[in-house]
C-alpha positions in Angstrom: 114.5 118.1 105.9 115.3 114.8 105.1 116.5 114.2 101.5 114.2 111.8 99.1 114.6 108.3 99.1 116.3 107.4 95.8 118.5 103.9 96.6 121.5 102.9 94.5 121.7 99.1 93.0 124.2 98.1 95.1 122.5 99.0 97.7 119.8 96.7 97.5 122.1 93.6 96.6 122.6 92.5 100.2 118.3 92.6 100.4 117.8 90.8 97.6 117.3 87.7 99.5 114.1 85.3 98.8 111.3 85.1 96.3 110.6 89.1 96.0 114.3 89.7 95.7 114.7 90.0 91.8 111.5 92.2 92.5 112.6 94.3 95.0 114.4 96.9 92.6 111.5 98.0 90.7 109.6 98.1 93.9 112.1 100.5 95.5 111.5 102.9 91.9 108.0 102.8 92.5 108.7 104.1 96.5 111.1 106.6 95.2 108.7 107.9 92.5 105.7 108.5 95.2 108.2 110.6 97.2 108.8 109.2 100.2 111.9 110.6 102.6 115.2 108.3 102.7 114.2 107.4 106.0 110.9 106.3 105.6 111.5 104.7 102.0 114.2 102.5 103.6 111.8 101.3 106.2 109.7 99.9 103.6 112.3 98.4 101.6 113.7 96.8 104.5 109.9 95.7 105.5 109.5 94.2 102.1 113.2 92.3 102.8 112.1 90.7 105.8 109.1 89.6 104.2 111.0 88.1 101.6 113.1 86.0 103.9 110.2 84.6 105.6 108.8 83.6 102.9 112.1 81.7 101.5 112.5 80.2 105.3 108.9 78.6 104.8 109.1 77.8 101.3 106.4 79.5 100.1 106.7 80.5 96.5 105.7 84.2 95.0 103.0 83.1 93.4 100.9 81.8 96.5 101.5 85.2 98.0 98.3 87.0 99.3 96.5 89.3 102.0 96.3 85.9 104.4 100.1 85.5 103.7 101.1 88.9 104.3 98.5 89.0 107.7 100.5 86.0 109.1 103.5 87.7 108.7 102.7 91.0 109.9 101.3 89.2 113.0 104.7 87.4 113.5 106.2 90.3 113.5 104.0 92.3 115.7 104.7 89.7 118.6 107.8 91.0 118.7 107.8 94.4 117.4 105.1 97.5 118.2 103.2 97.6 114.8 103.5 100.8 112.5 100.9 102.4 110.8 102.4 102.3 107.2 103.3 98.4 107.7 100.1 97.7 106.1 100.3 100.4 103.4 103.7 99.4 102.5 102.5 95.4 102.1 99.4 96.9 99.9 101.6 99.0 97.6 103.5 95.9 97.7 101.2 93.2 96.3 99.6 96.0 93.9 102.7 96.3 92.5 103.3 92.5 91.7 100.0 92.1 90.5 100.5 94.6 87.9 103.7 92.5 86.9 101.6 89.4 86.6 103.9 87.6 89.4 101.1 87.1 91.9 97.5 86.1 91.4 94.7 88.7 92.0 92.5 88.4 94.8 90.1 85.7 94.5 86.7 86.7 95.0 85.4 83.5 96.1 87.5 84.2 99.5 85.1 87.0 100.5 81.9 86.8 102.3 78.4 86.1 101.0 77.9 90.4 102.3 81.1 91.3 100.6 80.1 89.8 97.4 76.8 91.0 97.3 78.3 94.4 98.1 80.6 94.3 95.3 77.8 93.2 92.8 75.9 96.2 93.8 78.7 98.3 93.1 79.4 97.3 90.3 75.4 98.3 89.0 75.6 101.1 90.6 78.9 102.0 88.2 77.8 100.8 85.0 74.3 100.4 84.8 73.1 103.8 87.0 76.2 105.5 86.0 77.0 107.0 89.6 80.3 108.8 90.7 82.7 107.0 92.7 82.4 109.0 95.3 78.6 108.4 95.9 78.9 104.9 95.0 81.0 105.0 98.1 78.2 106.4 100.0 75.7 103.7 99.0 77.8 101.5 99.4 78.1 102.2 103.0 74.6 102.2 104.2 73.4 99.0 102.6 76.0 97.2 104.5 74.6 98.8 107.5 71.4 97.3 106.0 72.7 93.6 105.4 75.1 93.7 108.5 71.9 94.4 111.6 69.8 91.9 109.1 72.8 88.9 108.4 75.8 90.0 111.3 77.2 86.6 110.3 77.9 88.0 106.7 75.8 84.6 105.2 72.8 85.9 103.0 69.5 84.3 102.8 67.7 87.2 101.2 64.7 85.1 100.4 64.1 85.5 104.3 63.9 89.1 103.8 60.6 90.6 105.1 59.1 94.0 105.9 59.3 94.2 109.3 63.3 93.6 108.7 63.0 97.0 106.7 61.3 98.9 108.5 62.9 98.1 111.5 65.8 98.8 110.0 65.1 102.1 109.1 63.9 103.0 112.5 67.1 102.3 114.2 69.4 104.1 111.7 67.4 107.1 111.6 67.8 107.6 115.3 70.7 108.4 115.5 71.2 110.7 111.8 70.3 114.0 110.7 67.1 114.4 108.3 69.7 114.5 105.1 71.5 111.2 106.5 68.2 109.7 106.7 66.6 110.9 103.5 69.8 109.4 102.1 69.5 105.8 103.6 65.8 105.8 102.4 66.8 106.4 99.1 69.6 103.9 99.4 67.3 101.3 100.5 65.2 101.7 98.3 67.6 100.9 95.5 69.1 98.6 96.7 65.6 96.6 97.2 64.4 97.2 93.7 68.1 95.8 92.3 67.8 92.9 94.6 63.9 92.4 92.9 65.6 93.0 89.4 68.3 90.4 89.5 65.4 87.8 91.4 67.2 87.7 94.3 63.9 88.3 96.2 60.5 88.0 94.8 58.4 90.8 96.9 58.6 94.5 96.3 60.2 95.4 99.6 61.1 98.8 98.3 58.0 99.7 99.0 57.6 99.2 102.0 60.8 102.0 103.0 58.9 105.1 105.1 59.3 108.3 103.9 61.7 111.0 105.4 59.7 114.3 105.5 61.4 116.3 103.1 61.2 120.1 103.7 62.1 121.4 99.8 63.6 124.5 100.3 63.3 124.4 103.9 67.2 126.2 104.3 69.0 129.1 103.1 72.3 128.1 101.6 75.2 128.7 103.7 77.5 131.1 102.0 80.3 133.9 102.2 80.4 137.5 101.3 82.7 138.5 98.7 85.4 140.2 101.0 85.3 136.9 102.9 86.1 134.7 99.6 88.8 137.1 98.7 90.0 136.6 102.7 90.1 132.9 101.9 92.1 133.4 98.7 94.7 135.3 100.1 95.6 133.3 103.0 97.4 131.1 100.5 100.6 131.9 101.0 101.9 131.5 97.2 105.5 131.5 98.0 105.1 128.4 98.8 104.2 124.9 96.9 101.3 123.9 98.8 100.0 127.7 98.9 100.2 127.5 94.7 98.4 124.3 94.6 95.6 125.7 97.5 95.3 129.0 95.7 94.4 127.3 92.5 91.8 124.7 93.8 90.1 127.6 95.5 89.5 129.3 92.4 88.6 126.3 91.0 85.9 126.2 93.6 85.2 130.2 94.2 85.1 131.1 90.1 83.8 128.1 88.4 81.6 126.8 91.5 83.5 123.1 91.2 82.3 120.2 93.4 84.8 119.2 95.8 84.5 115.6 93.8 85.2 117.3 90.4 88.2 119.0 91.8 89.3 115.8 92.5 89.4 114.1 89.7 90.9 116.3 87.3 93.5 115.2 85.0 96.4 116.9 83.4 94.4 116.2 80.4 91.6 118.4 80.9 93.1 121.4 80.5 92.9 122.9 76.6 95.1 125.4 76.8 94.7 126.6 72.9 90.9 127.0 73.7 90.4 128.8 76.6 88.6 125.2 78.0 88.5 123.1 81.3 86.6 119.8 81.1 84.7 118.8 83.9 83.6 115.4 85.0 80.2 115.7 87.3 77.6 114.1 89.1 75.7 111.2 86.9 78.8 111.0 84.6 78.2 114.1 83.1 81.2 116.0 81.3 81.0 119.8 80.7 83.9 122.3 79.0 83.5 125.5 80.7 85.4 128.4 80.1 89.2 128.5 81.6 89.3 132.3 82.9 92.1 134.4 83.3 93.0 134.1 87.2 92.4 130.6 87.6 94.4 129.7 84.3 97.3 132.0 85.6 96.5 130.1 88.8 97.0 126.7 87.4 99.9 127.6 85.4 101.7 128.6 88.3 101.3 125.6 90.0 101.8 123.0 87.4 105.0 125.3 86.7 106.4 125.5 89.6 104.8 123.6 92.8 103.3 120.2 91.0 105.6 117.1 91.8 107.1 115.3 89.1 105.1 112.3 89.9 103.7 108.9 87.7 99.4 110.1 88.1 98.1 112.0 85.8 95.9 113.6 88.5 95.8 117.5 88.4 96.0 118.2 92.2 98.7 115.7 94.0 98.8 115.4 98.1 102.0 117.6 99.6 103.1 114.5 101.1 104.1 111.0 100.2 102.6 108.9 98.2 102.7 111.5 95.5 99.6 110.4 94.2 95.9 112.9 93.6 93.6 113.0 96.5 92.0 110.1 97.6 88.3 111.8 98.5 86.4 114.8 98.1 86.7 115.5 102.1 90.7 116.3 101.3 89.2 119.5 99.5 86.8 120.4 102.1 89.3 119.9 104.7 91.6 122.4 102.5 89.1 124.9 102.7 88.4 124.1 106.5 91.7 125.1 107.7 91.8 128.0 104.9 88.3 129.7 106.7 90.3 128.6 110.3 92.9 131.2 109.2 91.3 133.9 108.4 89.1 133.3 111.7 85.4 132.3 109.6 83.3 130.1 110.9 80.1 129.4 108.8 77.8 127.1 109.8 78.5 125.0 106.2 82.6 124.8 106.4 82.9 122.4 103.3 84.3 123.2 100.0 80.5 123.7 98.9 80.5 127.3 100.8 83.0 128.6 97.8 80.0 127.6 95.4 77.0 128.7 97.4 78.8 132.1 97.6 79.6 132.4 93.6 75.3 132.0 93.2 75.4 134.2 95.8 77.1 136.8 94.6 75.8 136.2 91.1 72.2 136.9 91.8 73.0 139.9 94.2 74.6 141.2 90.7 71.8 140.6 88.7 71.9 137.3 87.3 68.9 134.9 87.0 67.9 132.0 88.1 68.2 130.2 84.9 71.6 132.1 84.6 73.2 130.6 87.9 71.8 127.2 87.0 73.6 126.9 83.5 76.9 127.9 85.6 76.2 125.1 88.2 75.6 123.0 85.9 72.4 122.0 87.9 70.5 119.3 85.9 67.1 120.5 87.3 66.1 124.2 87.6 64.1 123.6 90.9 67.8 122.7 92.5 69.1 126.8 92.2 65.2 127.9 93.6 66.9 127.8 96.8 69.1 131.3 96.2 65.9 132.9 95.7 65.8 132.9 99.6 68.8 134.8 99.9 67.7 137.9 97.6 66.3 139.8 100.3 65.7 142.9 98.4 63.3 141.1 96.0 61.8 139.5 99.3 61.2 142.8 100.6 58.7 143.5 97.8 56.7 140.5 97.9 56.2 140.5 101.8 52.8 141.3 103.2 53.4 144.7 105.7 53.2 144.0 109.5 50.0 146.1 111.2 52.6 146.7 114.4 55.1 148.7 111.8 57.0 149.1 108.3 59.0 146.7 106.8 
């Protein structure tokens, strides 16, 4: 295993060459604190050198350093060397890090497209003004660029051109190709997206409006779930010897106990734990925050990892990624994928193979033992009661009573 990259002064002197020089020291701190190997940290820190010394040999100063600088350089250097993947993550933890030390200017927005600009306006509604979590910002984000892309594929805006027939024609070729859900969702995005556009009189008709309906089938499923020797299969194929077996075995718990989101599991903090009361706090859709109840296996859990597998690392994020950049998870999918491989090992394979199986199967289990409705909602933290109707379907003993008998036989 190769040891972790922790460089000396001296020997960085000889690289200190160029406009980043005096700033190479405090990058290599920062590359040694994510926890990057020796072999892999000295790549970038030689990276950043050369970069350095093409900078100095065209006598361009620190401060004009940008994303069009570093792409120049990166395509220089591709000519005559086969490109690396973590080229271009090295060069962006590279200008981060010097615009947070107020040595090179911030990205100019002015640079970006008409598309990009608009995009970045409607993120920044959907953040403050409707309050939605990064991670389904994310997802609205994505589809109204599908939107403006078919409509403006030059990325130059003229929404007063906007008409009907651009949104319905739209809609028609996305949903093609999409599941109902996907489609419902693009509908929905549309939708606001039109009605912001209206709001900041960027167009003066109503074209939200005019986006068709998905059939929606409420309640048309039965949630996908486990049974509760299946859940306890998942939870002990965490091998807890290890680090990354401590730090699974907690965020299952975290998901199979407390019926976490995969997103809320993601963005806790070190901070959230209140050890004195008993309390977890939990960030959740629509910027909610709840305190539920820390229980006894999953604060055992927790302690155990923070104790003995956690990285010492700079973020503040709960759950940090085995491997370098130490840093929290960058999406909810990292979760899901956790508990992907977890049901692979134990040889499961529901037809739902997210993280949201682990809560499905805690209402599951908690209405087969007697808990209500209103019961499983509160511990969901659902913010309408019609949202838990759906585990109705799945107490077939209750079913049982209320179905009509069959003339061909007993039920």
């Amino acid at each position: 295993m190769n040891a972790l990259f922790n460089p000396q002064a001296e020997d960085l002197q000889r690289l200190q060459v160029g406009p980043i020089g005096p700033h190479l020291q405090s990058f290599a701190a920062l590359v040694s604190q994510q926890g990057y190997c020796n072999v892999n940290g000295w790549l970038k820190i030689r990276l950043v050198a050369k970069l350095s010394r093409w900078l100095h040999r065209r006598r361009i100063p620190l401060n004009e350093l940008n994303e069009a600088r570093i792409a120049a350089f990166l395509k220089a250097r591709w000519k005559r060397l086969a490109s690396h993947c973590g080229d271009q993550i090295t060069m962006t933890l590279l200008l981060r890090h010097l615009r947070q030390a107020k040595v090179v200017a911030p990205p100019p927005l002015t640079n970006g497209s008409d598309l990009e600009l608009m995009i970045l306006e409607y993120q920044g509604f959907l953040l403050s003004e409707r309050s939605l979590m990064p991670s389904t910002t994310g997802k609205y984000l994505e589809a109204t660029r599908r939107f403006l892309f078919r409509r403006f594929p030059d990325g130059k805006l003229y929404l007063k051109k906007l008409q009907a027939k651009d949104v319905t024609d739209f809609v028609l070729h996305d949903t093609s190709h999409r599941g109902r859900r996907s489609a419902q969702l693009m509908a929905t995005v549309l939708r606001s997206f039109l009605s912001f556009l209206l709001q900041k009189g960027r167009i003066a008709m109503n074209l939200a409006a005019v986006v068709p309906s998905i059939p929606h089938q409420r309640l048309a499923g039965v949630p996908r779930y486990l049974e509760t020797r299946e859940v306890e299969m998942v939870l002990r194929s965490c091998d807890r010897r290890r680090k990354i077996g401590k730090r699974d075995y907690a965020i299952f718990l975290l998901l199979a106990r407390l019926g976490l989101r995969a997103n809320e599991v993601v963005l806790l903090t070190l901070d959230d734990i209140d050890w004195r009361n008993g309390e977890l706090l939990i960030r959740g859709k629509g910027a909610r925050v709840d305190r539920l109840p820390l229980l006894q296996d999953v604060g055992q859990a927790l302690a155990d990892y923070l104790k003995n597998a956690r990285p010492a690392c700079s973020s503040r994020r709960m759950f940090i990624q085995c491997r370098a950049p130490l840093e929290g998870f960058a999406r909810p999918g990292c979760v899901s994928n956790l508990v992907r491989w977890a049901l692979q090992r134990v040889h499961l394979s529901p037809s739902n193979r997210g993280a949201h199986v682990l809560r499905h199967s805690l209402a599951t289990g908690m209405l087969r033992n007697g808990a209500s409705l209103a019961q499983i909602s509160q511990v969901l933290r659902h913010q309408l009661p019609q949202t838990t109707e759906i585990y109705a379907k799945v107490d077939f003993n209750a079913l049982r009573a209320l179905a009509l008998p069959w003339m061909g036989g007993a039920l």
